[in-house]
LUMPALUM-681270 format. One record per residue (C-alpha): residue in three letters; x, y, z. Coordinates in steps of 0.25 Angstrom, whole numbers, plus 5000, padded with zeros to 4 digits. Each point is the difference from the previous one (the first is absolute). Example, Ala and Ser with C-alpha at 12.3 -4.5 7.8 and 13.67 -1.06 7.14 Angstrom:
# LUMPALUM-681270
     r     px     py     pz
   ALA   5049   4982   5031
   SER   5006   5014   4998
# end
This chain:
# LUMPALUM-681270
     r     px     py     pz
   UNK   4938   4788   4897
   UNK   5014   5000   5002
   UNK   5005   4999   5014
   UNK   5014   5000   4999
   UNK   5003   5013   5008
   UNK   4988   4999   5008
   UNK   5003   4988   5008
   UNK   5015   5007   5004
   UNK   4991   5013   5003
   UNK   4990   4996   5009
   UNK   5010   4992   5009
   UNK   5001   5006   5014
   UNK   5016   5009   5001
   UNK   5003   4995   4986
   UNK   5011   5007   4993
   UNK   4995   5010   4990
   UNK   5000   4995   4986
   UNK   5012   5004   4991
   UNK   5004   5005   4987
   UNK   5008   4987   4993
   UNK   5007   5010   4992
   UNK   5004   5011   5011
   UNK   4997   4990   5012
   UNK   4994   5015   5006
   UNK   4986   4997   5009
   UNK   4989   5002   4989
   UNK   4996   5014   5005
   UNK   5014   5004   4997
   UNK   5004   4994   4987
   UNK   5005   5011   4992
   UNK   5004   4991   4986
   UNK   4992   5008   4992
   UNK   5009   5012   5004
   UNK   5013   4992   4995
   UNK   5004   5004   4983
   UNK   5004   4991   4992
   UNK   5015   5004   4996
   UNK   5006   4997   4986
   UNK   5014   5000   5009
   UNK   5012   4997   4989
   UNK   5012   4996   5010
   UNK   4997   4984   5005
   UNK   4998   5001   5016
   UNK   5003   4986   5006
   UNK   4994   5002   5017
   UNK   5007   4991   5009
   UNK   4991   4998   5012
   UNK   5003   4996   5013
   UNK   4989   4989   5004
   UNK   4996   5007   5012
   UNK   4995   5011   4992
   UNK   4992   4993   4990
   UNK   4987   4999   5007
   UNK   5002   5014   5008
   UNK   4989   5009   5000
   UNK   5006   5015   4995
   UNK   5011   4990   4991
   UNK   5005   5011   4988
   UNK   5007   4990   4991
   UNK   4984   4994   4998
   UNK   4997   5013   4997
   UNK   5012   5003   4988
   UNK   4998   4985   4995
   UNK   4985   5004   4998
   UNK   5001   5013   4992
   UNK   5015   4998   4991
   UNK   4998   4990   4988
   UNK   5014   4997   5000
   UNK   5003   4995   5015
   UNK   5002   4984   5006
   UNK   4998   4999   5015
   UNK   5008   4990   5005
   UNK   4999   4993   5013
   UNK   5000   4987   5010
   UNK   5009   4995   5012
   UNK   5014   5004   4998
   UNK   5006   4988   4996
   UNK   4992   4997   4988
   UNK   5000   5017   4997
   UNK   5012   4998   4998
   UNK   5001   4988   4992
   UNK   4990   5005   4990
   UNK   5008   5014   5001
   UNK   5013   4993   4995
   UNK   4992   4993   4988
   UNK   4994   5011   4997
   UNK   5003   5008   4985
   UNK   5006   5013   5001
   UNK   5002   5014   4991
   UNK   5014   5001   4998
   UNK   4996   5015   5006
   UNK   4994   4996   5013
   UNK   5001   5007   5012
   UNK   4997   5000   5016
   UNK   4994   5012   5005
   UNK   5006   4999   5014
   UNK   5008   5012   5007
   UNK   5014   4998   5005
   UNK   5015   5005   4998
   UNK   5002   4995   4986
   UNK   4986   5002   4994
   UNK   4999   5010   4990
   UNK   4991   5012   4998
   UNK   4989   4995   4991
   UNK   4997   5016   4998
   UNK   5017   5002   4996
   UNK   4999   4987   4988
   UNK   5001   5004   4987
   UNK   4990   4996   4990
   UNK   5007   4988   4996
   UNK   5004   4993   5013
   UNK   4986   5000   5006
   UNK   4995   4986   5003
   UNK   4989   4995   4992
   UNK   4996   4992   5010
   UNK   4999   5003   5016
   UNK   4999   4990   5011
   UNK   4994   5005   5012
   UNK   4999   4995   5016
   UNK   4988   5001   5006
   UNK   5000   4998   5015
   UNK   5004   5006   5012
   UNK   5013   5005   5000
   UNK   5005   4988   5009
   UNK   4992   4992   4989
   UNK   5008   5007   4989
   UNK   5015   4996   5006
   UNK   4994   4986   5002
   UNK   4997   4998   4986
   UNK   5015   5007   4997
   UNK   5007   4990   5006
   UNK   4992   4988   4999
   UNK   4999   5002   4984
   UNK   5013   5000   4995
   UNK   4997   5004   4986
   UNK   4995   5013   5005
   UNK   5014   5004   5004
   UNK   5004   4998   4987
   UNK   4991   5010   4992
   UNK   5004   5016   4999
   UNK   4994   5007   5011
   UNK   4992   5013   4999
   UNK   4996   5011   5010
   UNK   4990   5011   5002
   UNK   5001   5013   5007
   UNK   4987   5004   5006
   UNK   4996   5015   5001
   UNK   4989   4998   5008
   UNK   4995   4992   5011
   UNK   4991   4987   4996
   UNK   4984   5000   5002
   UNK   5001   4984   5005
   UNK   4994   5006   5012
   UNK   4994   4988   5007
   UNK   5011   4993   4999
   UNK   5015   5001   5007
   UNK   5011   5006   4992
   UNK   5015   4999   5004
   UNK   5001   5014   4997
   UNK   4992   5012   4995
   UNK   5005   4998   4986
   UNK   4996   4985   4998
   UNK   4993   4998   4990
   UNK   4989   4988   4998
   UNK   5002   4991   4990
   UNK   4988   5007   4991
   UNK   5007   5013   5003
   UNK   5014   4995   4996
   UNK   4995   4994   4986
   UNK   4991   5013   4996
   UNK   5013   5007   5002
   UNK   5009   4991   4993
   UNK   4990   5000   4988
   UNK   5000   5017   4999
   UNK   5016   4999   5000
   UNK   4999   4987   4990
   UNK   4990   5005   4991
   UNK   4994   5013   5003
   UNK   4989   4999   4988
   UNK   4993   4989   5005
   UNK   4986   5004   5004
   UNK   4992   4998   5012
   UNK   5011   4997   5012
   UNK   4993   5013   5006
   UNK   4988   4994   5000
   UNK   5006   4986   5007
   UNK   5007   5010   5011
   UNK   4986   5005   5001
   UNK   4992   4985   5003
   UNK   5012   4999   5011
   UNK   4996   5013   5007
   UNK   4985   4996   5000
   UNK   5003   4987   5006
   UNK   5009   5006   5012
   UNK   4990   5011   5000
   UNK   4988   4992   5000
   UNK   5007   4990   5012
   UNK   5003   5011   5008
   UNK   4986   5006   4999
   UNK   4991   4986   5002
   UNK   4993   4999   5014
   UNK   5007   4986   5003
   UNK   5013   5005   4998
   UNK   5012   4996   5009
   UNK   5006   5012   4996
   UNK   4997   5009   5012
   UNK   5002   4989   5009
   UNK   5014   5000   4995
   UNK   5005   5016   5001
   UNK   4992   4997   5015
   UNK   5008   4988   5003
   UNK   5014   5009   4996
   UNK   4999   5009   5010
   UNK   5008   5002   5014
   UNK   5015   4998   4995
   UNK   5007   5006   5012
   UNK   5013   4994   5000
   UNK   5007   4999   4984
   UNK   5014   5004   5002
   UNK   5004   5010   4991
   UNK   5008   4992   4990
   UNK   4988   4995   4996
   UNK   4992   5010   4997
   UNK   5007   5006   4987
   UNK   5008   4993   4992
   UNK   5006   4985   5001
   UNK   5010   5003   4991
   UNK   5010   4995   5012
   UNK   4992   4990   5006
   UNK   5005   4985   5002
   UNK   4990   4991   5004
   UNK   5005   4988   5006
   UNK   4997   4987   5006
   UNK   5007   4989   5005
   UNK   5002   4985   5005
   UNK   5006   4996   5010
   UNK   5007   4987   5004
   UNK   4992   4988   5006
   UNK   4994   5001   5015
   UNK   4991   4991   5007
   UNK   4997   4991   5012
   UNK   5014   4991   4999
   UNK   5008   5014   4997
   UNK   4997   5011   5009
   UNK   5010   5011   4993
   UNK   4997   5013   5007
   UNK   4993   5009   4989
   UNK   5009   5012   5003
   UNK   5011   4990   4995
   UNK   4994   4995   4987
   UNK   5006   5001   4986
   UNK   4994   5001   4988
   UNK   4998   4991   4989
   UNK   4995   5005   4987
   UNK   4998   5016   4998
   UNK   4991   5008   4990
   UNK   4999   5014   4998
   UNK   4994   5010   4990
   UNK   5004   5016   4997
   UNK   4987   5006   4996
   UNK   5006   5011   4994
   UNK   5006   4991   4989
   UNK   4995   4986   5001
   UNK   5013   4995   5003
   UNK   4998   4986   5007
   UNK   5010   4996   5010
   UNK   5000   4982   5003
   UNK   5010   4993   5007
   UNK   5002   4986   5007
   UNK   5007   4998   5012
   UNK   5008   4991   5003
   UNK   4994   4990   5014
   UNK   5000   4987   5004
   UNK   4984   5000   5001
   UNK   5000   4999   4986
   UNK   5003   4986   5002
   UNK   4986   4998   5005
   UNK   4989   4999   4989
   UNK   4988   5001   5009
   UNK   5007   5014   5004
   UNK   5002   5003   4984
   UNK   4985   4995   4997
   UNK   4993   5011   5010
   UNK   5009   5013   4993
   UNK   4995   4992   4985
   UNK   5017   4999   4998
   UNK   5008   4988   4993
   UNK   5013   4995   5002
   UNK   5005   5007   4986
   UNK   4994   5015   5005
   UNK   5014   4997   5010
   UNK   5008   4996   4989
   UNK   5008   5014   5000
   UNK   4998   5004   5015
   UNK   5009   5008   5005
   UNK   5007   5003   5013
   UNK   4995   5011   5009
   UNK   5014   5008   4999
   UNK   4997   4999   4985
   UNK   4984   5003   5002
   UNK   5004   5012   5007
   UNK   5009   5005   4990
   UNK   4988   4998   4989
   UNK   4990   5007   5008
   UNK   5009   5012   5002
   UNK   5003   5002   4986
   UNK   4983   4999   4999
   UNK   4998   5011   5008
   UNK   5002   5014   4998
   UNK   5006   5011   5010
   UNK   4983   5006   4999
   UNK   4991   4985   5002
   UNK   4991   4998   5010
   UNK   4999   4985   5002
   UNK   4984   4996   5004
   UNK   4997   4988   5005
   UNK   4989   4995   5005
   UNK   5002   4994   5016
   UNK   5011   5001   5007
   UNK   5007   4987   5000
   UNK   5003   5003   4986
   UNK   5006   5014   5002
   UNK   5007   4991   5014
   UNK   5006   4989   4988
   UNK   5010   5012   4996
   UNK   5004   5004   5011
   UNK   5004   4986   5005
   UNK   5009   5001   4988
   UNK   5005   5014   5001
   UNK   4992   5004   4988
   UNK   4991   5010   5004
   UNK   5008   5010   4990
   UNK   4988   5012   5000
   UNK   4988   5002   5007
   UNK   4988   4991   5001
   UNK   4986   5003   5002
   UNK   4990   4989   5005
   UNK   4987   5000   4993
   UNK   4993   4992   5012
   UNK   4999   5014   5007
   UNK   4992   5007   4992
   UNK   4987   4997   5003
   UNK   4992   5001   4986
   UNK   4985   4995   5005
   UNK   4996   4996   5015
   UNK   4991   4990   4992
   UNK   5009   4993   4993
   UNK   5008   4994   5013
   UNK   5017   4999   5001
   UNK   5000   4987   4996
   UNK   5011   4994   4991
   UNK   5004   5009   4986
   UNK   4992   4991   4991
   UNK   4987   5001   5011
   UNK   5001   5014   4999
   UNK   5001   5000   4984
   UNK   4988   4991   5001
   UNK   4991   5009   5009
   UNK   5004   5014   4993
   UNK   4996   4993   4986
   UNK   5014   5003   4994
   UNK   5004   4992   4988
   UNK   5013   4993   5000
   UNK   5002   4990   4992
   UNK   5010   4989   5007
   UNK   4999   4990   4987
   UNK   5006   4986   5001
   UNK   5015   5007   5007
   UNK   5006   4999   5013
   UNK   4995   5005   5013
   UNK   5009   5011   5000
   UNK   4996   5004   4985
   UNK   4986   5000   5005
   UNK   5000   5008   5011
   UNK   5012   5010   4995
   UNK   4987   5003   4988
   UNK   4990   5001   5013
   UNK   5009   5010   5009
   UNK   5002   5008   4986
   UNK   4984   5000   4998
   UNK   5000   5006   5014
   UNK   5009   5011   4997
   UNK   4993   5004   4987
   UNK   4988   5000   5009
   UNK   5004   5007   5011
   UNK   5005   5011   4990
   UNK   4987   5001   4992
   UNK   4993   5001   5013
   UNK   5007   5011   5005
   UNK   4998   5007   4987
   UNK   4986   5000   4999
   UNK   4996   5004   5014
   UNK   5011   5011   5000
# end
């Protein structure tokens, strides 16, 4: 008798058997629902590692059903060493939204790309893989323009029009090639899979509309749109037992900052004797040569200035940070600290990435500074913080 499956079924609080294919719990495998899509433009899926063994993953469900589509992932830095020896059409595109990508809708017959690369991940993932695959910089970019809100309801979106990785592909192919049959029948599978995770008794769905709930306290620019938000964070210069530097005097050292509305990424070093001190640079994760091209603070303040804009609200999460601008002269526009708001009595006050943690918000802080890291934390907070509001409106 075969006893593969039944040793990992009878032990006590096993996990539940899976699907290899759709890595779904048994009960829920759905791969028979997925077609089989005779697709004629190449799909090349570049895939944060992170989501590669994700349960409700929707690149595995595209890679599955199109005959024409690679899926291509690993650790950054060999993704993007195979990436850069990779062969490419001299028509290939990246689906990825921004100022100067182009309407995939508005292109005329002969300048559609016959092959599409797409990011799958977070959108925190996607920008990691933008910046650390330099070759993806290089490709034409190409944009979508929703109708419609997405159905990827069981997982968080950065807005009601973002669209899963499944979703964005079926909708590229009906612009690409509109006779291709079966992508329907793909958006369909995706449906029954949301569905029949919503619907299924163990479910953490409900748990998680419960756990959203009690809000009290969003201020008001972050409730519509983040069009003129910056979301900031900031180091500041070296402290400790043998320099006991009053904080209301402290300066900062290295500033990020991000404009949701746009994308626009703000990054500047400072100019400080503790950078001198490598045990100090070793706990931000900064070198020597991220100082090569600090500045001074006259000249930081200058910089930030021309940043901002007359209608920015600066967020930051604790009020040191908001205090380092201040030191400086440099609180230019209004400031909201998000420390304040208390999003869940369970999850504690603890430091930004303990609050990240507890609430279960993907952020992905890569191999990059401390302040890149928790910059990408306070803005998964945000986003949070917005979608929560929303759905218990």
């Amino acid at each position: 008798m075969d006893t593969s499956f039944q040793t990992a079924a009878t032990i006590p609080n096993s996990p539940p058997l899976r699907c290899v294919r759709c890595f779904r719990p048994q009960e829920l495998c759905f791969c028979a629902a997925i077609p089989t899509i005779d697709n004629q433009t190449e799909l090349l899926i570049v895939q944060h590692r992170r989501e590669r063994f994700h349960a409700f993953n929707s690149a595995r469900i595209v890679h599955q059903s199109l005959q024409r589509c690679r899926l291509l992932v690993d650790h950054t830095p060999e993704l993007a060493t195979r990436f850069a020896s990779m062969p490419l059409s001299d028509r290939a595109g990246l689906l990825y939204p921004g100022a100067d990508a182009r309407l995939l809708a508005e292109l005329p017959s002969n300048e559609r790309p016959d092959q599409l690369i797409i990011l799958d991940g977070t959108w925190s993932h996607a920008k990691t893989l933008m910046r650390d695959l330099p070759r993806l910089q290089m490709l034409p970019r190409y944009r979508l323009a929703p109708t419609s809100p997405g159905r990827y309801r069981i997982r968080r979106e950065p807005n009601a029009q973002a669209l899963s990785t499944l979703e964005a592909t079926v909708a590229a192919l009906r612009l690409l090639e509109p006779g291709t049959v079966g992508l329907d029948r793909l958006l369909e599978a995706f449906t029954q899979m949301i569905d029949d995770q919503i619907g299924h008794p163990q479910s953490n769905w409900r748990q998680n509309r419960r756990r959203r709930r009690g809000v009290t306290n969003v201020p008001r620019c972050l409730l519509g749109d983040l069009s003129n938000i910056v979301v900031a964070y900031g180091e500041q210069e070296r402290g400790g037992p043998g320099e006991q530097k009053d904080a209301s005097l402290r300066l900062p050292v290295y500033w990020v900052a991000e404009r949701l509305g746009s994308g626009e990424v703000f990054q500047c070093a400072i100019e400080s004797e503790s950078v001198q001190d490598e045990e100090f640079l070793n706990r931000l994760r900064l070198q020597r040569e991220d100082f090569r091209d600090a500045v001074s603070i006259e000249i930081f303040r200058r910089r930030w200035k021309s940043f901002l804009g007359p209608s920015d609200r600066v967020v930051v999460y604790h009020q040191s940070t908001a205090r380092l601008l201040r030191n400086i002269d440099a609180a230019l526009v209004p400031s909201m600290i998000l420390k304040s708001v208390k999003v869940d009595p369970q999850c504690g006050r603890g430091t930004l990435d303990d609050v990240v943690r507890s609430l279960g918000i993907e952020a992905d802080i890569g191999s990059d500074s401390r302040a890149l890291g928790r910059l990408a934390n306070a803005i998964a907070l945000v986003r949070y913080l917005q979608e929560l509001c929303d759905q218990t409106a």
